[in-house]
VOGU-3710 file (C-alpha; in Angstrom, 3 decimals, decimal comma):
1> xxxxxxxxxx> 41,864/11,993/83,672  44,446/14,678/82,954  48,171/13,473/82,948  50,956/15,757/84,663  54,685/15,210/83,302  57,712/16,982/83,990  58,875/19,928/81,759  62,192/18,473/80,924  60,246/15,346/80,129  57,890/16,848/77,674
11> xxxxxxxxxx> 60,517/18,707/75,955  62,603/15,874/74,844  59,158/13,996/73,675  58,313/16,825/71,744  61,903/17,387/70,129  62,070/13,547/68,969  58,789/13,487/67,699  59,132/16,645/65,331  62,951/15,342/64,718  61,305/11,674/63,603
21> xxxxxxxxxx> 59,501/13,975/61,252  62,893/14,695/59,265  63,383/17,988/60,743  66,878/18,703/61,929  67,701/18,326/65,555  68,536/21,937/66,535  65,480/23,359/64,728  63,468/20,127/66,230  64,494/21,200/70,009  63,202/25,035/69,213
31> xxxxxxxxxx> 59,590/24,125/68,232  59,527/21,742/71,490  60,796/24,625/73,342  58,770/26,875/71,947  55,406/24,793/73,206  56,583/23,887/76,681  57,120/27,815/77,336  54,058/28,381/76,513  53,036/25,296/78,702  54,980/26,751/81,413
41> xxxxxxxxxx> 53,785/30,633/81,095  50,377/29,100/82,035  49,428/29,191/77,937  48,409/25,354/76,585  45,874/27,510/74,057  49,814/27,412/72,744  51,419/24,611/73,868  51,495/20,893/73,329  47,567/20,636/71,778  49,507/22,592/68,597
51> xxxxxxxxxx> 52,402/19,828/68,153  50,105/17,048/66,283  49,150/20,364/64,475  52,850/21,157/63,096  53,279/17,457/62,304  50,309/16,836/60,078  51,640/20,113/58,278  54,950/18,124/57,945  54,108/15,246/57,379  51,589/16,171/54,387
61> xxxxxxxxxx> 54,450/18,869/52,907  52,470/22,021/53,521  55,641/22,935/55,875  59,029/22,605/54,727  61,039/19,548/57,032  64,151/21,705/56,574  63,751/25,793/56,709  65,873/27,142/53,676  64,979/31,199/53,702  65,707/32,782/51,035
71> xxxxxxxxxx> 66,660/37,038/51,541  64,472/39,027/49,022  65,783/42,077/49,658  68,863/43,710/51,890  68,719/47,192/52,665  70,956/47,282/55,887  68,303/48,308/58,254  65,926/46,152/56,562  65,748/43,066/55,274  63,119/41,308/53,790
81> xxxxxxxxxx> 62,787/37,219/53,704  60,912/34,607/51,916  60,335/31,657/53,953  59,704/29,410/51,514  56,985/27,577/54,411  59,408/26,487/56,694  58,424/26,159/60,617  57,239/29,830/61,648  59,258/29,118/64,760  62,594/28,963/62,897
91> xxxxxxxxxx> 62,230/31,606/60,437  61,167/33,941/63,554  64,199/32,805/65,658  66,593/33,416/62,794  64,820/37,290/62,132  65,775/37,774/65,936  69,043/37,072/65,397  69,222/39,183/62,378  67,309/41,990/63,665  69,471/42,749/66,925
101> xxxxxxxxxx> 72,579/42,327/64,985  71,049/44,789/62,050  70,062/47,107/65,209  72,683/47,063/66,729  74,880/48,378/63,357  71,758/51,132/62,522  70,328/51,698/66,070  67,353/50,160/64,622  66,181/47,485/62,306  62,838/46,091/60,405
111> xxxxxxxxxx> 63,106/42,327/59,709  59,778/41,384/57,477  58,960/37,573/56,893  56,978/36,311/53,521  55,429/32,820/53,343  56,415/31,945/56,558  53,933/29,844/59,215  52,358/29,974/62,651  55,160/30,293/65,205  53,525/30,101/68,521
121> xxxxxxxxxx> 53,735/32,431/71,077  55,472/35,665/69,717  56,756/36,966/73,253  58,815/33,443/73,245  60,778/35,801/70,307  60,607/39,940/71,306  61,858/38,437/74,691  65,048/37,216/73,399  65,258/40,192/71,851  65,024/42,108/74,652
131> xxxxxxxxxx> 67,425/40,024/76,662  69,809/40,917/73,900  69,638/45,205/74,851  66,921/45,766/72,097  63,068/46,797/72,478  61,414/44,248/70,390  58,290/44,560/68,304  56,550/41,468/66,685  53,238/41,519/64,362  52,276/38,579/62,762
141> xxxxxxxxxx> 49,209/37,707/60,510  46,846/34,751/60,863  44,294/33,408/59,427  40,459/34,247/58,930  38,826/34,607/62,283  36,786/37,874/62,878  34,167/39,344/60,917  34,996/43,324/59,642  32,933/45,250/62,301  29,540/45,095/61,048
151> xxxxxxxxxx> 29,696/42,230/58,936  29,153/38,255/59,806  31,631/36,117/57,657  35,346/35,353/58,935  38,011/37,998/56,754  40,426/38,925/59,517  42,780/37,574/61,078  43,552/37,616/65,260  46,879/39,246/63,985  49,155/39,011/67,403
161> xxxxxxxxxx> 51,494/41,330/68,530  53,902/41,695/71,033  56,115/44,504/72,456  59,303/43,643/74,709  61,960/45,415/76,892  64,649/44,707/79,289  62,892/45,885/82,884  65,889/45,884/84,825  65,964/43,826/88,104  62,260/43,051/87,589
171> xxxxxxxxxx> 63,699/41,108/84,253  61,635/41,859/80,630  58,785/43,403/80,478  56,693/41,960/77,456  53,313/41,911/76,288  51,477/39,358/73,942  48,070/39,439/72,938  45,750/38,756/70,332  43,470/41,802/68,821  40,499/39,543/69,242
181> xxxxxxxxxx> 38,433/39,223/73,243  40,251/35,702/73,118  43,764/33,803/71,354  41,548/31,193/69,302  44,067/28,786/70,410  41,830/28,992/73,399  38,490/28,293/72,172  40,484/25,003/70,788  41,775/24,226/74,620  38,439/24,867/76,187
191> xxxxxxxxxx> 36,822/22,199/73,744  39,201/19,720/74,291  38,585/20,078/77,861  35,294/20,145/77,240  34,340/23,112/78,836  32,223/26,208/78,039  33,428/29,351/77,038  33,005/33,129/78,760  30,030/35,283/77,232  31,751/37,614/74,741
201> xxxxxxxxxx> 34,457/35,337/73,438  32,526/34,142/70,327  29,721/33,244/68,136  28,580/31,106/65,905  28,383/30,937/61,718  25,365/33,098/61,741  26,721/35,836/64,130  24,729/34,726/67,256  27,120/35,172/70,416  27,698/31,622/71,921
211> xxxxxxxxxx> 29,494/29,973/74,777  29,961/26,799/73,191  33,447/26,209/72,003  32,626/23,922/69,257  30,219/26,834/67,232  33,158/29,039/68,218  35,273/27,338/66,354  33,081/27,045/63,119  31,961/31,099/63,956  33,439/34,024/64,363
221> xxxxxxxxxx> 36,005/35,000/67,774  34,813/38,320/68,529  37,356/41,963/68,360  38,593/42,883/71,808  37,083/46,564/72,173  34,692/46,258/69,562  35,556/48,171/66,152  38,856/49,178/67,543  40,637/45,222/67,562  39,173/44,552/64,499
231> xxxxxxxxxx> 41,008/47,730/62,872  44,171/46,904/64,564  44,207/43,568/63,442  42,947/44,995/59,713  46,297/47,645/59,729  48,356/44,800/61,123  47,224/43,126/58,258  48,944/45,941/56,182  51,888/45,457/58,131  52,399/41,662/58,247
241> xxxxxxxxxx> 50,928/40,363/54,653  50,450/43,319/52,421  53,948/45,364/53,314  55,941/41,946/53,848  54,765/40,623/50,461  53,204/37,607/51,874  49,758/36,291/51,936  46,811/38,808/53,435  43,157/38,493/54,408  40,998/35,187/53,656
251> xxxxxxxxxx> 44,233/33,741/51,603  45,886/33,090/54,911  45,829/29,862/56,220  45,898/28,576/60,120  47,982/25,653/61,746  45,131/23,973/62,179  44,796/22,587/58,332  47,045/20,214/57,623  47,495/20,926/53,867  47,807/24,497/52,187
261> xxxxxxxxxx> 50,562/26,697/51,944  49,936/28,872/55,407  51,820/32,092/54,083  51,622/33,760/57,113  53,602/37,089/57,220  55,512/38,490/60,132  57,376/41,751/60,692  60,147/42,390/63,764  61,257/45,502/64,425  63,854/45,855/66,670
271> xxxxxxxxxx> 65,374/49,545/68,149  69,118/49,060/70,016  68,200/50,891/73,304  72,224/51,993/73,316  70,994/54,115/69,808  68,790/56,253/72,147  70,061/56,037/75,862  72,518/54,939/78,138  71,274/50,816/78,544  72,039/51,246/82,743
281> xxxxxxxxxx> 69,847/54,648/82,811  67,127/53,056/80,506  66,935/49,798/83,068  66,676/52,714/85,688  63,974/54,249/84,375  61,856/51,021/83,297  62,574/49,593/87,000  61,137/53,415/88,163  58,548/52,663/85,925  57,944/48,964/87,234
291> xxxxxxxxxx> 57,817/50,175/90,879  55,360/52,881/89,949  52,808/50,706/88,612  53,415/47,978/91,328  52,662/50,150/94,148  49,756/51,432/93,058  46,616/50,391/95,849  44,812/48,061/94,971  41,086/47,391/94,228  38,861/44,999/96,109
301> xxxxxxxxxx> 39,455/41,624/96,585  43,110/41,863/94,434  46,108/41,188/96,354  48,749/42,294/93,797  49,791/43,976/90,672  51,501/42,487/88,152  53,041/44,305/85,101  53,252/42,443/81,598  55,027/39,022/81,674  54,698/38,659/85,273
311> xxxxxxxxxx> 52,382/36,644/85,923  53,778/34,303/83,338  57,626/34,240/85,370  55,766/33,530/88,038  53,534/30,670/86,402  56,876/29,000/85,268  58,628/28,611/88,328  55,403/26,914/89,802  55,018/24,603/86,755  58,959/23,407/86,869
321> xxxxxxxxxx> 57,706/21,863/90,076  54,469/20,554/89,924  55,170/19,289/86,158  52,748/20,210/83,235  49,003/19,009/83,108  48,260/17,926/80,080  44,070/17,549/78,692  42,983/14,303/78,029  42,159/15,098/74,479  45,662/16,609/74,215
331> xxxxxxxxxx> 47,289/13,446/75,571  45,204/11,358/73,537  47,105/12,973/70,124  50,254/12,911/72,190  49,857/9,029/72,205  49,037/8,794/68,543  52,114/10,457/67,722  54,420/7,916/69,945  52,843/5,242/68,026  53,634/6,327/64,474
341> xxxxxxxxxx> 57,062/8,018/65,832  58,192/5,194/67,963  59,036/7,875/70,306  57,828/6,887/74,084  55,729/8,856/75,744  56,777/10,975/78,667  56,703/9,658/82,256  53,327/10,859/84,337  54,447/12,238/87,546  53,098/10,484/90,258
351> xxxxx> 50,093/12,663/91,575  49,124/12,470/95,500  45,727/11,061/95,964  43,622/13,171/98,328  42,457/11,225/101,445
//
């Protein structure tokens, strides 16, 4: 049965295992943070069923214990960085810091990342960003997982992006999503639950849609919007491996693998809102903006609209209660990694039994 534990709980399990793996406390907490946000924002596809993911990589060298960057090139506005395969997480939190401090000196800044690995969910990044007076964007590469439109062999990446800004009272407005009808990090949470998948998520090695999560996962995830995700996710391609310098195409390689340099590119862009507007008449206008779209009338049978991020505020502050439910499979690895860790496992909250 699935296990429920307590945010707070799971974070400090998460930070001492990944810290018992050598890497330093500080950088340790911000991958466990990273996974229970994503917990939290109602996104396992990204949380804890990654962590025995980043450890393997660890463990076996393929990811650098300690991140040492090294800057390739500083041209004010723009830097570029070689990651040298340290955590994705902490290269990406360091090019956030960099990039709103570059913006804020040049009203704008580009912040690309070579040889760098998977770091989660990028809105956990253009938020802070965004709490920081900047509109954030974040492209990242990934490895092989769609076909190019017409063909039926894995050369493209799902190549997320995500686009944040400060909303005002109604807090940041971000969005997050892969260029692909599904994150694959989903396909890997619906077979550890061991559930089907929706019609027009996947299909298998020879092309042939499929609903079975396992196929997926040795198939192909399918474009969102037919030929037009697959040529966003080919030009971010341009943008995150080819421009950045790091690796592109089939050479890229996923979390998932526990050997392999991952080389997985990323490039932040970040625009100081004071460069182009007052920040109090900017909140104004997003808030106008906000309200707009919330009032619209809604369709059938939907009670609410929610703009970008929303629903994932709104997912956290239920989850901070109730605690986090965690897959079997998931808490199976979870266990495996307190045994060779020596790091205990976090407390199950007591569940009420229905009468």
């Amino acid at each position: 049965m699935p296990h429920t534990v307590g945010a707070a709980d799971m974070f400090r399990f998460a930070a001492a295992a990944t810290e018992a793996h050598g890497v330093p406390p500080e950088d340790a907490r911000l991958l466990a943070d990273t996974l229970v946000t994503a917990e939290l924002w109602g996104h396992p596809s990204h949380g804890m069923l990654r962590l025995p993911w980043y450890l393997d990589r660890l463990a076996s060298g393929a990811t650098a214990r300690v991140a040492a960057p090294e800057t390739v090139s500083d041209n004010g506005a723009v830097v570029v960085v070689d990651g040298r395969d340290g955590l994705g997480q902490v290269l990406t939190d360091r090019a956030v810091t960099l990039g709103v401090e570059r913006a804020s000196q040049h009203g704008i800044s580009a912040i690309a990342v070579r040889n760098s690995g998977h770091f989660g969910t990028a809105a956990y990044f253009t938020r802070k960003a965004a709490e920081q007076g900047c509109v954030a964007i974040l492209i990242t590469n990934a490895s092989p997982a769609m076909a190019p439109w017409g063909g039926k062999e894995k050369r493209v990446g799902t190549n997320p992006w995500s686009i944040a800004a400060p909303g005002g009272r109604h807090g940041t407005v971000v969005m997050d999503i892969a260029n692909t009808a599904v994150a694959r990090g989903k396909i890997y949470h619906a077979k550890e639950r061991g559930r089907p998948i929706p019609e027009g998520w996947a299909a298998d090695a020879d092309g042939v849609p499929t609903t079975d999560p396992r196929q997926a996962i040795e198939g192909l995830i399918l474009p969102m919007a037919g030929h037009k995700g697959y040529a966003i996710s080919f030009m971010f391609d341009v943008l995150a491996g080819v421009l950045t310098g790091s690796a592109f195409g089939g050479a890229v390689v996923g979390p998932y693998q526990p050997t392999g340099s991952s080389g997985v590119g990323h490039l932040l862009i970040c625009v100081d809102i004071r460069a182009m507007a007052d920040p109090a008449q900017f909140e104004q206008r997003m808030e106008a903006l906000v309200e707009e779209a919330k009032a619209t009338p809604t369709a059938r049978g939907v009670q609410e609209v929610f703009v970008p991020g929303e629903p994932e505020i709104r997912t956290a502050e239920r989850l901070r209660a109730e605690g986090i439910t965690v897959a079997d499979d998931t808490w199976l690895s979870l266990t495996r990694i307190a045994a060779a860790t020596d790091v205990p496992l976090p407390p199950v909250v007591d569940q009420e039994v229905p009468e």
